[in-house]
C-alpha positions in Angstrom: 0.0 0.0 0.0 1.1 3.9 -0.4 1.7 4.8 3.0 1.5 8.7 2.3 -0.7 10.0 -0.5 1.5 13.2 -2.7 -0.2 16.0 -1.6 -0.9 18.1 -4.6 -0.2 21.3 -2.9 2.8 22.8 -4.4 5.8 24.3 -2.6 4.6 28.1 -2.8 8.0 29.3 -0.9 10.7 30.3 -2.9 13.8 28.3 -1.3 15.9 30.6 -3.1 14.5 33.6 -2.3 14.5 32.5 1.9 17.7 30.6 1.6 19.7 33.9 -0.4 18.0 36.8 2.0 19.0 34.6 4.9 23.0 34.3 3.1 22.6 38.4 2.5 21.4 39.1 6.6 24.0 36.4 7.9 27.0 37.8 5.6 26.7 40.9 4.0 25.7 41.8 0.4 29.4 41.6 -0.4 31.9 39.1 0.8 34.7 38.2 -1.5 37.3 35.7 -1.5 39.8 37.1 1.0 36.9 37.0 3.6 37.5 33.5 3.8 33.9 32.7 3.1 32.9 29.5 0.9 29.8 28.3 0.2 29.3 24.4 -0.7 26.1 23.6 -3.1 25.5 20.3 -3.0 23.1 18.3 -5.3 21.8 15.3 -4.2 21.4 14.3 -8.2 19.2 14.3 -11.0 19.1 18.1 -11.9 16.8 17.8 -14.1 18.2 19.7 -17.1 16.0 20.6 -20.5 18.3 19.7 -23.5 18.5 18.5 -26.8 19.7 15.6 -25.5 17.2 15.1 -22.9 13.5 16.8 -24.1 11.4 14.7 -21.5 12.9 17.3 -19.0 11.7 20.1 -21.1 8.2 22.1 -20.6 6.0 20.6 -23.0 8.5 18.1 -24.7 9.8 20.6 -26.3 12.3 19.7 -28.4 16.0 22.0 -28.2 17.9 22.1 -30.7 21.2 20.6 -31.3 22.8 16.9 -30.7 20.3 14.6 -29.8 21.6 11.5 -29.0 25.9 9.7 -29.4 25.6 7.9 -33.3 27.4 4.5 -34.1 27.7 2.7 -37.3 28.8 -0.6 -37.6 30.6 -0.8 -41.2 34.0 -2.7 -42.6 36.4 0.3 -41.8 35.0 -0.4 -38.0 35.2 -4.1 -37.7 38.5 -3.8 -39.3 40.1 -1.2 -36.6 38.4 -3.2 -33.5 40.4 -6.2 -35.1 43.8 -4.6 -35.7 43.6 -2.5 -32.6 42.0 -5.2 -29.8 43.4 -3.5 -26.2 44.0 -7.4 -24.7 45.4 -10.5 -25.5 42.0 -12.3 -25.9 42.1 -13.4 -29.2 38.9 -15.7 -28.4 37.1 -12.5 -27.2 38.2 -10.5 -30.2 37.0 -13.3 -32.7 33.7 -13.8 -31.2 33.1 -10.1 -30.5 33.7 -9.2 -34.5 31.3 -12.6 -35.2 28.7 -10.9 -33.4 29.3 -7.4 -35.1 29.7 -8.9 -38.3 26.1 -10.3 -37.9 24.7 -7.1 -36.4 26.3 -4.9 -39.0 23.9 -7.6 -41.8 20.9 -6.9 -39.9 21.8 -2.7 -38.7 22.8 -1.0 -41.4 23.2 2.9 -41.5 23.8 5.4 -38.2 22.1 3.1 -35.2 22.4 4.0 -31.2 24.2 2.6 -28.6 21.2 0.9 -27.2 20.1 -0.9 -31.0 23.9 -2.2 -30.7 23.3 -3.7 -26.9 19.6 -5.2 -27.5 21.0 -7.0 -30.6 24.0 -8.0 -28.8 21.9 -9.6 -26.2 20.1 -11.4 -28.0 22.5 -12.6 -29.7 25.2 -13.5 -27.2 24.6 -11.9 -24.0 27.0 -14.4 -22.6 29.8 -13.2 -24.2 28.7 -9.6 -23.7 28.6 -10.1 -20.1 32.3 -12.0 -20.4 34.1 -8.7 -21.6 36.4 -6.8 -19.7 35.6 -3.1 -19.4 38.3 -2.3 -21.2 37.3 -4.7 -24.3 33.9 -3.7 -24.1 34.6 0.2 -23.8 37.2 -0.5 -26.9 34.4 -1.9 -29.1 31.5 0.8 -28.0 33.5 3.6 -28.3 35.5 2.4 -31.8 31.9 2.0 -33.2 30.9 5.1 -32.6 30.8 8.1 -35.2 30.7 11.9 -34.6 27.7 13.5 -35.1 28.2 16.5 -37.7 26.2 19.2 -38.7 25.4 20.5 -42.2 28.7 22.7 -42.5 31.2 19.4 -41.2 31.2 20.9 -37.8 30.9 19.1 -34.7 27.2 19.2 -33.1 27.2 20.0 -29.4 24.1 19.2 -26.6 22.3 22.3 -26.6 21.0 23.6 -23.0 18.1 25.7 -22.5 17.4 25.9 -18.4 14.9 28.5 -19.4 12.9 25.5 -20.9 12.9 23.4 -17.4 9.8 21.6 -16.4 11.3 21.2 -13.2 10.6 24.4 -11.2 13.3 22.8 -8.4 16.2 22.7 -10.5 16.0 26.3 -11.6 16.2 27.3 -7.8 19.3 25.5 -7.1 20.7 27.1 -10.6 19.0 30.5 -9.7 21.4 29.9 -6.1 24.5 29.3 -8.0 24.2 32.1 -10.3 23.4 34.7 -7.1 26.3 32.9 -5.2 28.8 33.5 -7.9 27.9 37.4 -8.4 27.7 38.0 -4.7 31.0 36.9 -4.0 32.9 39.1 -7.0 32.4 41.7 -9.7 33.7 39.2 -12.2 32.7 35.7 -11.3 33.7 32.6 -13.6 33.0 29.5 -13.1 35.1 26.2 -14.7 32.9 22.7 -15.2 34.8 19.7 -14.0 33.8 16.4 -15.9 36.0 14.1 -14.3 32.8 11.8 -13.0 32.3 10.9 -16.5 34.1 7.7 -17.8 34.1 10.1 -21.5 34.6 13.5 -19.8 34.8 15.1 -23.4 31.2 14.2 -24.1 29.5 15.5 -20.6 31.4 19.0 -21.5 28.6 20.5 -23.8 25.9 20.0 -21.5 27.9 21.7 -18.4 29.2 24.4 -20.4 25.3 25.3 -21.1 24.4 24.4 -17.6 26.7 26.8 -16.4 25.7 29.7 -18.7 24.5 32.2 -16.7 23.8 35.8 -17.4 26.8 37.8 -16.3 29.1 35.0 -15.2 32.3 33.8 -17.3 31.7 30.1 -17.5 34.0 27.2 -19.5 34.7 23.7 -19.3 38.2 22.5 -17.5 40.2 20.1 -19.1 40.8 18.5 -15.5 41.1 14.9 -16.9 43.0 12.2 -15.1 44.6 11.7 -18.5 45.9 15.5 -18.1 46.2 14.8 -14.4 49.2 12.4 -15.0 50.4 14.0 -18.6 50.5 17.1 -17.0 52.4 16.2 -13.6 55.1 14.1 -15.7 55.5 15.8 -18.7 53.8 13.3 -20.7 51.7 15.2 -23.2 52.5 14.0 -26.0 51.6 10.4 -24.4 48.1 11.8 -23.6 46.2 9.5 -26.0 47.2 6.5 -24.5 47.4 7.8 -20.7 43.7 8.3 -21.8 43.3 5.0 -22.3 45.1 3.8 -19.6 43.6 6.1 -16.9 40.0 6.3 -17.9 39.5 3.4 -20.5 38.4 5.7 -23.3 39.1 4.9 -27.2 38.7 6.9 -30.0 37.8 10.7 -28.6 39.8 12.5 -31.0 37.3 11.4 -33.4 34.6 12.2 -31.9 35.6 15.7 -29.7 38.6 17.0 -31.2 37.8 19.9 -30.2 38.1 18.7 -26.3 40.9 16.8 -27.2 42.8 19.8 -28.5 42.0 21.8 -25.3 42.9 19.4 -23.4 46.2 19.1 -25.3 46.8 22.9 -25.1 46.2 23.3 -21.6 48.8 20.3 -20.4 51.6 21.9 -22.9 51.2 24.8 -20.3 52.4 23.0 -17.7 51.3 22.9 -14.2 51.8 26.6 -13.4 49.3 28.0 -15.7 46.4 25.0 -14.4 46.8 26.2 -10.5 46.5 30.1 -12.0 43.6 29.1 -14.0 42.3 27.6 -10.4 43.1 30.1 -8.5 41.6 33.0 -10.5 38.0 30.7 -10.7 35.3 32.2 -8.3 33.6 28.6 -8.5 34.2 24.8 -9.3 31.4 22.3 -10.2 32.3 19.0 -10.8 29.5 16.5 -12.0 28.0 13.3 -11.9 29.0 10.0 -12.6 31.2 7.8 -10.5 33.3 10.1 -7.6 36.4 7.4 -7.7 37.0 8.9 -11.4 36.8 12.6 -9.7 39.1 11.6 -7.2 41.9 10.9 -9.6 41.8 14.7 -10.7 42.8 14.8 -7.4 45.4 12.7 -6.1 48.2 10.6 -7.5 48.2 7.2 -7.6 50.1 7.0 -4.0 47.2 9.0 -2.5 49.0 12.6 -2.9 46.9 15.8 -3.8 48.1 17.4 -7.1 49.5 20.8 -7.1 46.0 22.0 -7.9 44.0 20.2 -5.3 44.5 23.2 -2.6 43.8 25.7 -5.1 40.3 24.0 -5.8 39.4 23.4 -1.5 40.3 27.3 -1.5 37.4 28.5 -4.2 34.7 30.8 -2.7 32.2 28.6 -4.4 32.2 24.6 -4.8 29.1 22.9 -6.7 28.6 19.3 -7.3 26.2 17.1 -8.3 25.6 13.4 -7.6 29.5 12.0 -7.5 30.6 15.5 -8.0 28.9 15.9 -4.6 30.0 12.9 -3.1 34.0 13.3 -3.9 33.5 16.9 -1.2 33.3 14.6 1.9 37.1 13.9 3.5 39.7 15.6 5.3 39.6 15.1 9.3 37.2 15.9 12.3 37.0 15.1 16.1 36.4 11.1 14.9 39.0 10.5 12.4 39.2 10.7 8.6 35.9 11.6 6.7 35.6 9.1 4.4 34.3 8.9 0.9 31.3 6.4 -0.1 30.9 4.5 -3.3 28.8 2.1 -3.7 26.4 -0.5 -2.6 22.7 -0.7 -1.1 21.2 -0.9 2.3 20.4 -4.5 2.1 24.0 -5.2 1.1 25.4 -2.9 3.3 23.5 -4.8 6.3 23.9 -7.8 5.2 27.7 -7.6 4.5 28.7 -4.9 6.2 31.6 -2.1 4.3 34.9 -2.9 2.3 37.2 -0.5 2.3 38.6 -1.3 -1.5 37.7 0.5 -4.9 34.1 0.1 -5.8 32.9 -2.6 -8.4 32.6 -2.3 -12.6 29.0 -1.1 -13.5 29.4 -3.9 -15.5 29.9 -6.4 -12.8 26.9 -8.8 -11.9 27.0 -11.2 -9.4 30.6 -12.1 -7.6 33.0 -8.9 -8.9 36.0 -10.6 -7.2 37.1 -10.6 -3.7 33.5 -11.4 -2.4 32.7 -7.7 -3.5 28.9 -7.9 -5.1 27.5 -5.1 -7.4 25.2 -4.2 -4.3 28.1 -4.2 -1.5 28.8 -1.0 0.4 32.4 -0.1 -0.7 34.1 3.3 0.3 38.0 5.3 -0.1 39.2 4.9 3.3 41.0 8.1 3.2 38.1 10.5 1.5 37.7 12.8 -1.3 38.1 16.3 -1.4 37.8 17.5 2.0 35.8 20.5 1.6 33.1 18.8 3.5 34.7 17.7 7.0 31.7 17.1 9.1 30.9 13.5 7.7 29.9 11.5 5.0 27.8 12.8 2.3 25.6 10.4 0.1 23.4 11.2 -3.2 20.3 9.8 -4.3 19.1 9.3 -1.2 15.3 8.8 -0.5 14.6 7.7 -4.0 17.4 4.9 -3.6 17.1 4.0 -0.1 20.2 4.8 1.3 19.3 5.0 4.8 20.9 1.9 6.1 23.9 1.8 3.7 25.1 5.2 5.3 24.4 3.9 8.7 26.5 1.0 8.6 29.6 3.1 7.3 29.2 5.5 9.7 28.8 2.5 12.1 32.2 0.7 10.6 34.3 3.9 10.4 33.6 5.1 13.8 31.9 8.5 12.1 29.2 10.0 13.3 27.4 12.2 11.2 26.2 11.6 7.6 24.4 13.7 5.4 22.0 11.9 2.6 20.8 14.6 -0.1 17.4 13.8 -2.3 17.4 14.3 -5.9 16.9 18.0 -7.2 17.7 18.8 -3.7 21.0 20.5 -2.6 22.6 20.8 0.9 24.1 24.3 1.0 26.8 24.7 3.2 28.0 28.1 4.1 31.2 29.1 6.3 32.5 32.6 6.9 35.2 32.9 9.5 34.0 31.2 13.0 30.3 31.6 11.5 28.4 28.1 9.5 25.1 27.1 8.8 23.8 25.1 6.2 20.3 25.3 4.3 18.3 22.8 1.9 17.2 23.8 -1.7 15.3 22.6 -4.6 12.6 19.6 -4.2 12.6 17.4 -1.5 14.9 17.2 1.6 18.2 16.2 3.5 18.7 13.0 5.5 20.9 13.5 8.5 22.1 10.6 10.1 23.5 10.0 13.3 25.0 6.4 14.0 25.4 5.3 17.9 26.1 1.7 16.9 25.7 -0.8 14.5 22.2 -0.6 12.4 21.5 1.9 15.4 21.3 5.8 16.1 18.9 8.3 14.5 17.6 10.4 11.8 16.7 13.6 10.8 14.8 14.8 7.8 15.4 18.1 6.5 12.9 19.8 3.8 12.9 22.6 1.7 13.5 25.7 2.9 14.9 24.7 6.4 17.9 26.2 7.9 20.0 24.2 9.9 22.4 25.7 12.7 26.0 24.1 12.9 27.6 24.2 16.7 29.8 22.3 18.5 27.4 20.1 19.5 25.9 18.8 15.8 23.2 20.2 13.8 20.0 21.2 14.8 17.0 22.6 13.0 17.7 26.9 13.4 14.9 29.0 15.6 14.0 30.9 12.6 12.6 27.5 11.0 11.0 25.8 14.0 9.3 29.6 14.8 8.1 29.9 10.8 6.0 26.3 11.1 2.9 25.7 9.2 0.3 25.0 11.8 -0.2 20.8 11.4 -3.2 19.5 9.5 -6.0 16.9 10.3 -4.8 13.8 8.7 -5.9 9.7 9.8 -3.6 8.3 12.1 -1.2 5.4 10.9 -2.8 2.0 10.7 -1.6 -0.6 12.9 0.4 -2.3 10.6 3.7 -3.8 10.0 5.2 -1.5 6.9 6.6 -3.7 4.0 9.3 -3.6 1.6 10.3 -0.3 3.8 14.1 -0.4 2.1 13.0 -0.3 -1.3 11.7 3.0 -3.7 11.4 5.8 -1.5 9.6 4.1 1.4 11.0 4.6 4.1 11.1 9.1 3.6 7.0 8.2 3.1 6.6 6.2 6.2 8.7 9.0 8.1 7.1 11.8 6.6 3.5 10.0 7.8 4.8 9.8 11.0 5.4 13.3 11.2 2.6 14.7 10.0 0.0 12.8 12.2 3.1 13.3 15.0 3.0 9.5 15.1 5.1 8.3 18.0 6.1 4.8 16.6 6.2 2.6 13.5 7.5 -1.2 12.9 8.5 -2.0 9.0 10.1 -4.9 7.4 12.3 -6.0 4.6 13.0 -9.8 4.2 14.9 -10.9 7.2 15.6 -7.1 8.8 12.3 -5.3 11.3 13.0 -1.6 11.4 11.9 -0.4 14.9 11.1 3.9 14.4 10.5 5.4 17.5 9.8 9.1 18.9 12.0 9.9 21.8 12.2 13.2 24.3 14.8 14.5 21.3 12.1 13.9 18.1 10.5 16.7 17.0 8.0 17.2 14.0 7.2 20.5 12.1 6.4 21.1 8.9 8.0 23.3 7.0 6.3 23.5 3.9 3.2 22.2 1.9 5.1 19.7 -0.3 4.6 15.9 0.3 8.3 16.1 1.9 7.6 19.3 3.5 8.0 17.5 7.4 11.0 18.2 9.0 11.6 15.6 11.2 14.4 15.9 13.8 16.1 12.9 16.2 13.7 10.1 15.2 15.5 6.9 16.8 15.6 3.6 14.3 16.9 0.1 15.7 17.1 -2.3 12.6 16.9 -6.2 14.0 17.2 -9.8 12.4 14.5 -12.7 13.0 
């Protein structure tokens, strides 16, 4: 059963409008860079973005002009480079890979897509598909694939139009950015980070555009791990295959030689010029995809920060989104290193508790090696970033689940505090001198966690529009929120029921956000072997904060998770 209805009342509150008059009263209309003042935005994921590329986030379906989707074509001069060029020794892979192609090309002639090429594969031999390594398989996807032109032999880029959003939520955490930015200088730029990205070449249109705000200088950053390396050694003119060493990428000067050439350009530079380029940015956004990528723009291979790392923890503004947001948790705090998460589910993560080794393939299914699953609860041992010290921040969050999974590494690494951010949602955290807070933008709301032992401790739920005071002591809903509640509404009380399935969709925010708006005291759920125990305690609090169906703020509600 739905145990919360959507309410159909919209969020009338403009989160940016609160959260930015609350940054001008707490701050100043001005503060620049030597104020020591930085400002953390921090998507949760899923910024819902109108672009060519993607028109079912666009009002109306309207359809942008530009790229639309990556081409491939499966034709002799192809079959005949994946052949000559294989990237392992497998010559039985290789021969029954270009068997499979060879049929596919008979039956797919012309430009196709990368998911015509997959379905027929499957079908086909999924066995075998399933059998390649990542490098193998990224050789033959990414030799197959052609650059999309247009009419003048010109490369066609992803086209952004944010104007065209039909997600009101996203436009507030851009709307944010933009004010951040001009608040904090005269001249703000901005550089886009694609490191996430397995291709970082082909997320760069789409952040460019993102990032193209009215009276801000905004470009894409070369900051590759291929350039990482070239760059550091004086190995640029080995950057095509330290691309394909360090990222498993084929074929990108085909298809963005444009990128390609920038990249090129900026490692003949050298070092120098990169940490100017840093240091001279007002802001940083790095972007989505998988943070252990990000994390090599950061340090070398023996854990050591580049030359640029301290440059980028120094910008006045940091954005990320999804990984981009996840690779901002490290550095140290009163319980040890902060460390980074990277994969794995709740269930996983109680059943099998953490593992402190790099996270699995995408590709892997099953056993990945070492006893690691594609569900199991990995994490970097010794962070990310650092710009986020007070714990461990996870994406995704009510919409996957993630409750339990950040409980039990908090549990297992002896942290205390972890942050889970909802999709179109963004923790902002601000810090000038001995002053912080930190606010919640966008759609839904911010899960904090506190762990007081294993599948054990408390959370809090943090909506829209809520400010959050940061003391000593932890973080606790700010007077100005609790004193600016909505007055609670009539609504049934929870049946007495067992809650099922309560670790899978978004269950578990729903069955929380119940509880707080009929000020339920206590709620029993269950997944397969695990009974979640939700109770009330002198510390729980409940106020709603706005009209949205996550608009409950929910603070110190104790969980116990048990096995029968």
């Amino acid at each position: 059963m739905n145990i919360l209805k959507e309410q159909k009342t919209k969020y009338q509150t403009s989160a940016f409008s609160l959260v930015f008059g609350l940054f001008f009263a707490s701050f100043g209309s001005k503060v620049y860079a030597n104020d020591q003042q930085q400002t953390l935005v921090l998507v949760g994921g899923s910024l819902t973005t109108c672009s060519s590329m993607s028109p079912k986030n666009c009002l109306s379906n309207k359809q942008i002009s530009g790229k639309q989707t990556n081409q491939y074509r499966l034709n002799n001069d192809a079959l005949s480079a994946i052949k000559t060029n294989w990237p392992t020794k497998n010559k039985k892979n290789r021969q029954q890979t270009l068997k499979v192609l060879a049929q596919i090309a008979r039956e797919k002639s012309g430009v196709i897509t990368k998911s015509d090429i997959l379905w027929a594969w499957r079908d086909l031999d999924n066995k075998l598909l399933n059998k390649l390594t990542d490098s193998e398989y990224n050789f033959v996807i990414d030799s197959l694939e052609v650059a999309v032109l247009n009419t003048d032999s010109t490369r066609q880029k992803e086209q952004v139009s944010t104007s065209d959003n039909n997600e009101r939520a996203a436009n507030d955490i851009l709307d944010f950015v933009a004010a951040s930015l001009k608040t904090t200088t005269e001249s703000p730029t901005i550089l886009a980070v694609t490191a996430s990205s397995r291709d970082p070449y082909e997320s760069a249109d789409f952040y460019e555009g993102l990032l193209d705000f009215k009276g801000v200088e905004s470009s894409w950053l070369p900051l590759t791990p291929a350039l990482a390396k070239a760059i550091t050694s004086k190995q640029c003119e080995s950057l095509d295959s330290l691309r394909t060493d360090s990222i498993g990428v084929f074929n990108r000067e085909t298809i963005y030689p444009d990128r390609i050439k920038a990249e090129k350009a900026l490692c003949d530079k050298g070092v120098d010029h990169l940490v100017e380029l840093i240091v001279n940015a007002t802001g940083i956004m790095f972007n989505g995809g998988d943070q252990s990528l990000t994390r090599k723009v950061l340090f070398d291979d023996n854990g050591k920060q580049y030359p640029w790392t301290h440059a980028i923890l120094q910008r006045p503004l940091l954005v990320g989104t999804s990984a981009g947001t996840a690779v901002q948790s490290g550095g140290k705090n009163a319980y040890g290193t902060v460390p980074m998460i990277s994969n794995g589910t709740s269930l996983a993560a109680m059943r099998e508790g953490s593992f402190a080794v790099s996270a699995p393939s995408e590709r892997c299914e099953n056993e990945c090696g070492d006893k690691i699953s594609a569900d199991s609860l990995t994490y970097e041992k010794q962070g990310g970033l650092g710009s986020f010290t007070y714990g461990v921040l996870d994406t995704h969050f009510s919409e996957r689940n993630r409750t339990m999974r950040l409980a039990r590494l908090l549990a297992d690494t002896g942290q205390q505090h972890g942050f889970g951010i909802d999709e179109t949602t963004a923790l902002v955290s601000i810090r000038a001198g001995e002053t912080a807070l930190m606010t919640v933008i966008g759609k839904s709301g911010v899960v904090h966690v506190k762990s007081d032992a294993k599948n054990n401790g408390a959370i809090s739920y943090w909506p829209a529009g809520a400010v959050i005071d940061v003391t000593k002591d932890g973080f606790t809903l700010a007077k100005r929120t609790v004193d600016n509640a909505l007055p609670s509404i009539k609504i049934p009380p929870l049946p007495m029921q067992r809650f099922g399935t309560i670790f899978s969709d978004a269950k578990l925010r729903s069955l929380v956000q119940a509880m707080c708006l009929t000020q339920e005291q206590q709620a029993v759920a269950q997944h397969d072997e695990f009974l979640l125990d939700l109770n009330a305690t002198d510390n729980t609090h409940y106020y709603r904060v706005n009209t949205s169906s996550t608009g409950c703020a929910v603070e110190n509600l104790a969980f116990k998770v048990k096995t029968f």
